[in-house]
N, C-alpha and C positions, 0 to 999 in steps of 0.2 A: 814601450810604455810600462808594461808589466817589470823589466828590471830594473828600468829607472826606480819604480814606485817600492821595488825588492831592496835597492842600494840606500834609497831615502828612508826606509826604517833601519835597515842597517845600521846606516850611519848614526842615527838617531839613538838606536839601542848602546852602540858602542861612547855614545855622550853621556849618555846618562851612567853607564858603568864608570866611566873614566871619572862625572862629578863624583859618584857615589866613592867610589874609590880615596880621593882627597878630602872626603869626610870621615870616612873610615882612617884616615892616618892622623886627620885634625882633632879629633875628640879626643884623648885619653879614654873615656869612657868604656868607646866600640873596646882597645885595647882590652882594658879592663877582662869584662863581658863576654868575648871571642876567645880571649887567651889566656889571660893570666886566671883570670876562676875557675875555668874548665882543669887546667892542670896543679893547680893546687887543689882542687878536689882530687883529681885522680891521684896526685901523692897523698894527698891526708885518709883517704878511705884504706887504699891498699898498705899502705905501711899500717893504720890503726889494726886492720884484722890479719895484718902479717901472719900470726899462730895462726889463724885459722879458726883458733877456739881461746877463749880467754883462758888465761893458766893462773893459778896460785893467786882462786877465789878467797878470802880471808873467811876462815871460822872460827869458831873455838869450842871447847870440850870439858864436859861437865862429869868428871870421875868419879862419881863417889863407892862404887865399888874399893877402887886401889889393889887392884892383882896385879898379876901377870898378865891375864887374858885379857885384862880392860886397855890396860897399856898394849898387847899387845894390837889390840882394834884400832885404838886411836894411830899407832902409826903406822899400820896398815892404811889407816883413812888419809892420813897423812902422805901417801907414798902417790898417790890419785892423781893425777897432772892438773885434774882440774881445782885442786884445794889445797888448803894451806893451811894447818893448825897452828892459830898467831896466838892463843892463850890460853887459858884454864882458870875455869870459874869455878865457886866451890858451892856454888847453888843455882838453880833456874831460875831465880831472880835479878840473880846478877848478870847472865848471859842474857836473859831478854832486854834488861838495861842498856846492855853492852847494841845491842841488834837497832833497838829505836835510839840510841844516840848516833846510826850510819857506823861502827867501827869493825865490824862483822855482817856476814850476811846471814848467818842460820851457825846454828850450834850442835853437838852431838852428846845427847843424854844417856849415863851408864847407871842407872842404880847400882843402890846398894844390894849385895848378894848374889850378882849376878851368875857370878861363875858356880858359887855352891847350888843353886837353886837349877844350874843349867845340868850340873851334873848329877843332879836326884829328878832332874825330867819333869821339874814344876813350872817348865813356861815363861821363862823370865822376860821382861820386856826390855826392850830397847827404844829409846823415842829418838826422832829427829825434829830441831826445827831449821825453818828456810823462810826467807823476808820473798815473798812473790813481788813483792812492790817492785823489785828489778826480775822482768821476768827470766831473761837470760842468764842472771846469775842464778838465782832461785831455782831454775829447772836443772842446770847442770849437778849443781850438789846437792837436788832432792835427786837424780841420779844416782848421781857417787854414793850417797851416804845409806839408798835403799840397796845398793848393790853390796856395802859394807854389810850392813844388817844380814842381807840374805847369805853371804857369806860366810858368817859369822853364826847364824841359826845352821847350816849344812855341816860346817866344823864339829860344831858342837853333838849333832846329831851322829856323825862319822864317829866320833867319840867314842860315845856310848854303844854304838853298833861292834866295834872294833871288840870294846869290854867285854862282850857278848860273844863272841868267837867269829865274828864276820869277817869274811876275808875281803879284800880291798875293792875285787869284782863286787860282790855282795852289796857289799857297805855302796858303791856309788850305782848301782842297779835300781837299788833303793830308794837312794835320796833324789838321783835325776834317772826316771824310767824313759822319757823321751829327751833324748839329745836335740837340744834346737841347732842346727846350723844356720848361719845369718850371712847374708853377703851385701852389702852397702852399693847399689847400681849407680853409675856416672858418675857417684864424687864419692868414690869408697874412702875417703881423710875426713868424711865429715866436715869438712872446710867450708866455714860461712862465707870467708870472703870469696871461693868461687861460683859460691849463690847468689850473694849479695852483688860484689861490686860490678858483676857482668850485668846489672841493671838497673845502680844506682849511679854509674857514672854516667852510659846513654843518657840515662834520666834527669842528672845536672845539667847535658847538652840541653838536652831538648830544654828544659827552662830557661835557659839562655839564650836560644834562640826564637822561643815565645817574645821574649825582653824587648829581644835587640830587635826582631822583624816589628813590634808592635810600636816599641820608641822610633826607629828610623822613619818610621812613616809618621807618627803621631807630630814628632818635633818640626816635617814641613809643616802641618797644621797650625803649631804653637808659635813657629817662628815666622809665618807668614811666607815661607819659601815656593806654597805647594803648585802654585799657578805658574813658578819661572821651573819647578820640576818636569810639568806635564805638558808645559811648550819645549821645554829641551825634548820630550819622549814624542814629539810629534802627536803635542793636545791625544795619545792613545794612553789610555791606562794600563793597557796589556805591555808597553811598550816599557812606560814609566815603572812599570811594579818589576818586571824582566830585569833590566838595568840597574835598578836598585838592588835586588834580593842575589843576583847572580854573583858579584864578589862574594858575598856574605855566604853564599851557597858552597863557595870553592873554600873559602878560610875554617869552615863547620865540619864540613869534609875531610880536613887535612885534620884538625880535631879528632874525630871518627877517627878516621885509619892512625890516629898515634896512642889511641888504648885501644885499639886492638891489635896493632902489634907489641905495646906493652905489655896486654893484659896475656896474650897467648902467643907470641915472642919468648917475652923477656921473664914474665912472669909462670908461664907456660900453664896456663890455665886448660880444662879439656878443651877440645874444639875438636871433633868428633867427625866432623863433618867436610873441614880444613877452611881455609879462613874466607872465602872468596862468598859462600852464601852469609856470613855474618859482614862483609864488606859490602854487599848488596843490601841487605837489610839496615845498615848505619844508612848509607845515602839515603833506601826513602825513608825512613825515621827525619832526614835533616829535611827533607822534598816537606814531608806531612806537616812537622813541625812547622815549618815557614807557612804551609798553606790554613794550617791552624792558626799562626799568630793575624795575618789578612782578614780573615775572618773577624776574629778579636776586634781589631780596630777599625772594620766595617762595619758591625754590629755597633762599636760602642766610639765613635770620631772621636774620641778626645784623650787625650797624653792619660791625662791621671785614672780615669775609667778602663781604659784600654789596658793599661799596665797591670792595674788588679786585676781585670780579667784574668790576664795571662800570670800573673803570681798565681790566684785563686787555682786557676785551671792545673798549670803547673805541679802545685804541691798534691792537689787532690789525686793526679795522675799515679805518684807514688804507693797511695795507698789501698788503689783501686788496679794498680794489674794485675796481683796477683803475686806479688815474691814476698808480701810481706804476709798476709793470710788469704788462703785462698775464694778464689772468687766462686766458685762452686759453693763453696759454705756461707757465703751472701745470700742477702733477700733476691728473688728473683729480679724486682725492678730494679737492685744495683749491680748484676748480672749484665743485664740488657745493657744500661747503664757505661759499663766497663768498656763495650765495645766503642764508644766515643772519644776514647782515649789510645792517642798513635804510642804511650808506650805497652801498654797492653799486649798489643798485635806486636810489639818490638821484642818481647819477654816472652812471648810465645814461639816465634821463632826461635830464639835463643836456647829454650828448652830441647825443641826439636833436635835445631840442626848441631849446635855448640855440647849439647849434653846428651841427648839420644844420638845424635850420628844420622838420623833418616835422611832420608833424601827430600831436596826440597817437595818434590810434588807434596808432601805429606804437610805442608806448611803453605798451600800457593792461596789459601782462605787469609790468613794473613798479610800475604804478601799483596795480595789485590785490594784487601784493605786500608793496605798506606797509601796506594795507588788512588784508591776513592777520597782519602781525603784530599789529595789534589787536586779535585775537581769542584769541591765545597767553597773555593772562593768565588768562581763564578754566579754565585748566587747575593753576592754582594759588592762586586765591582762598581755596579753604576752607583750603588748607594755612597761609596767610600769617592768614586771619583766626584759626587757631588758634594762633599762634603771637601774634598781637599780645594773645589772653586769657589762654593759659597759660607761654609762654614766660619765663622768668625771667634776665634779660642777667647773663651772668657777666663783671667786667672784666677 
């Protein structure tokens, strides 16, 4: 009796994959959703931050000195990977002009006298400006252009020291008494896209599989399917929901493992750790993700509700794990917060094992937490299975 009663969920489980299956080939949509948006993000992120760092930021430069030294600043500033001297202004009116019409981001101010004034030891100033309104542009050549300045104040200073009978020891003894040595840990290239796109592509996933789990269940509702779904699953929920999400679990998966052999393959991103704990961490990211979207549309039975959930949920997740600002520097309630979010724990591990190297024990708080979100549908199962028998979609 007991294998008979083992064969007939079986068999029932393997119906329901098989219809779900012939939905998934009959919609364009699933295609859509599953395949083609997942990997046009993943080419359009990593080819956008291909440098690494954005190159030959537009500025422009305001000489009115006119030396050698001034000229020789600006192409010094000019020679910076990250800038670009596209003009020359003959006033700071015109270069701010230039800034709020978009055709420059920040400009490089030389008064007049600079160079006589630097060599009788009167302080001459040098100004920068930079538009913050793009923050990334704005901070790279308020970089570059403080780095000029400071350069350009040492030279000056070595100058005059020189004049003085200082010998070269002397003279930089002087100007740098402590030598900084700096070392860049895990991504010494500085390289945004191996910060970034290791957890805005996961992160594309997962909103798409918020989507797709929260529509494929919503639209038996809408289309009045859900009573001949849950007689195929043997009238069980457990059987029906199984059936349905397990394709979708395998096509999400092969998703997963094809940026991360791109990203640390082909593109050879660090992975510190080798690839098999961030293979582990994709699946339960796709496990959590599917048991998050259940939730969604047990909380909220209906197509169009359900799906802003998971848009809503989706986007917030972005902003809230921590690769864009850190969650430490959040109010404590959006701390606490953070942790409700499976890509969070997915960015976390990723730190660990992809960019620190540790070993997983050092990450298993994570890892038990995408684990816990699998278990949050059961807390709405009957609601959702009463809703796919009685529920009636109003459009």
């Amino acid at each position: 009796m007991v294998n008979k009663t083992h064969n007939s969920k079986l068999k029932s489980l393997l119906l329901v994959m098989k219809r779900e299956c012939s939905r998934l080939v009959s919609r364009p949509l699933y295609f859509f959703c599953m395949v083609a948006a997942p990997l046009f993000c993943y080419i359009f992120f990593t080819t956008l931050m291909d440098s690494g760092l954005p190159k030959n930021l537009p500025v422009a430069a305001v000489d009115l000195d006119e030396t050698s030294t001034s000229r020789n600043l600006i192409r010094n500033l000019d020679a910076f990977q990250q800038t670009a001297i596209v003009a020359h202004y003959g006033s700071v009116d015109e270069a701010r002009s230039a800034i709020q019409r978009g055709e420059i981001y920040g400009f490089y101010y030389i008064p007049k006298g600079l160079s006589q004034q630097a060599q009788t030891q009167n302080q001459p100033k040098i100004s920068f400006y930079t538009n913050y309104s793009y923050l990334i542009a704005g901070s790279l050549l308020f970089r570059d252009m403080k780095m000029m300045s400071e350069l350009a104040s040492g030279a000056a200073a070595r100058s005059v020291l020189y004049a003085k009978g200082a010998t070269e020891d002397q003279a930089m003894a002087y100007l740098q008494p402590i030598v900084i040595d700096t070392h860049a840990l895990m991504n010494p290239w500085l390289n945004y896209s191996v910060y970034l796109c290791n957890t805005l592509l996961p992160g594309v996933l997962m909103l798409m599989i918020f989507m797709v789990t929260v529509y494929s269940i919503g639209v038996e509702i809408k289309d009045r399917t859900a009573r001949e779904w849950l007689r195929m699953g043997n009238n069980s929920i457990y059987i029906s929901l199984a059936g349905k999400l397990l394709p979708q679990t395998v096509i999400f998966f092969i998703m997963g493992i094809f940026y991360n052999v791109y990203l640390y393959g082909y593109l050879h991103f660090p992975i510190n750790s080798g690839i098999l704990p961030m293979m582990l961490a994709t699946l339960l990211l796709v496990l959590a993700s599917q048991s998050c979207g259940i939730i969604m549309i047990g909380t909220l039975p209906t197509l169009r509700l359900g799906l802003s959930f998971a848009s809503l949920w989706g986007v917030m997740s972005f902003s809230i794990s921590g690769f864009s600002f850190p969650v430490m520097a959040m109010h404590p309630v959006l701390q606490a917060l953070s942790n409700l979010f499976p890509l969070r724990h997915f960015f976390l591990i990723y730190v660990d094992q992809a960019l620190n190297g540790y070993d997983m024990i050092y990450s298993w708080t994570n890892y038990v937490a995408l684990l816990i979100f699998m278990l949050l549908p059961f807390f709405v199962v009957n609601r959702l299975k009463e809703a796919l028998i009685y529920y009636k979609y109003m459009p």
